[in-house]
N, C-alpha and C positions, 0 to 999 in steps of 0.2 A: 095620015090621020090614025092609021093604026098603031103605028108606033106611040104616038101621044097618049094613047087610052093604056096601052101596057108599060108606057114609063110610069102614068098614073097611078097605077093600080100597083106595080112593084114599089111605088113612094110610102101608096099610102097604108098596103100590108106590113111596109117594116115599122111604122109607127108603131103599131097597134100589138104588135108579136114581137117573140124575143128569138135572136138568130139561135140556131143548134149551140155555136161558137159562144154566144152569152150566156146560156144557162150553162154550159159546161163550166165555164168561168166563175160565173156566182157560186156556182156547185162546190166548186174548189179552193173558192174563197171564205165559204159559212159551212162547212163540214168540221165535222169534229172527229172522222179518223177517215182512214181511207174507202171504205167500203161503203159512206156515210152517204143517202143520195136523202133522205126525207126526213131528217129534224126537223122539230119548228124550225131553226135557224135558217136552215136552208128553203121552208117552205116558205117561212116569211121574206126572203129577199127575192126570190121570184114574183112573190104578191106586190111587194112593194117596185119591183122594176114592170112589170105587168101597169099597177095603179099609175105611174107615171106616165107610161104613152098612152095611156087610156085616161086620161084625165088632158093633156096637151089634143086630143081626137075634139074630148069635150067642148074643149075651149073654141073650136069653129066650127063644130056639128053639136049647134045649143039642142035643137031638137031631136034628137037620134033618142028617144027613151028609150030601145033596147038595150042599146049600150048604156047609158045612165043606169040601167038596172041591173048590169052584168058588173056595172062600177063599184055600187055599193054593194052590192054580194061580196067580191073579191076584198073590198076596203073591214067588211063586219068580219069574214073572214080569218083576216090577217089580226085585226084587232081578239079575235078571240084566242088564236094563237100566242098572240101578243101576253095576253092575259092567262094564258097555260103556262108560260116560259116564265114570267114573276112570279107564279105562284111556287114550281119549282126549282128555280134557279133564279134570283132577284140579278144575281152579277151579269151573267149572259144575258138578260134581260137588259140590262143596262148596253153592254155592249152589243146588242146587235141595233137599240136605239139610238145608240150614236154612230154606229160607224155606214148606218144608212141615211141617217139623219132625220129622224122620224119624231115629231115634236110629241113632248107628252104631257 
């Protein structure tokens, strides 16, 4: 029995969070030089891999509203971000909407 509750619980932490190994990864995929760790680009693909497993959470934890609230914080977030990156650079703006694939 106990191992079932801590398979569960290792299942259902990885949804919800991003491994070390992912954000390094995102990191080194939307940086713009080396030393680069918090551009929008890079805040925003964390937001948006963040929104994703918290949005699949949603989908069978309809009533969890904390979470629902943690959701739309992180989603107005990225969207403000979003809206700081077009206003200064329209092209990265473009390409960071499509290479996440983020409808606009």
């Amino acid at each position: 029995m106990v191992s079932r509750l801590s398979t569960q619980r290792e299942n259902h932490g990885s949804q919800m969070t991003i491994t070390k190994e992912r954000k390094t990864e995102l990191i080194g995929q939307f940086r713009r030089d080396a030393s680069d760790t918090g551009s929008p680009e890079v805040q925003i693909s964390l937001l948006t891999t963040r929104i994703n497993g918290l949005t699949g959470h949603m989908r069978t934890h309809a009533k969890d509203y904390a979470s629902r609230r943690g959701l739309l914080m992180m989603v107005s977030r990225r969207r403000r971000l979003l809206d700081y990156l077009k206003k200064i650079n329209p092209q990265r703006y473009l390409d960071v909407i499509q290479k996440l694939d983020i409808r606009k």
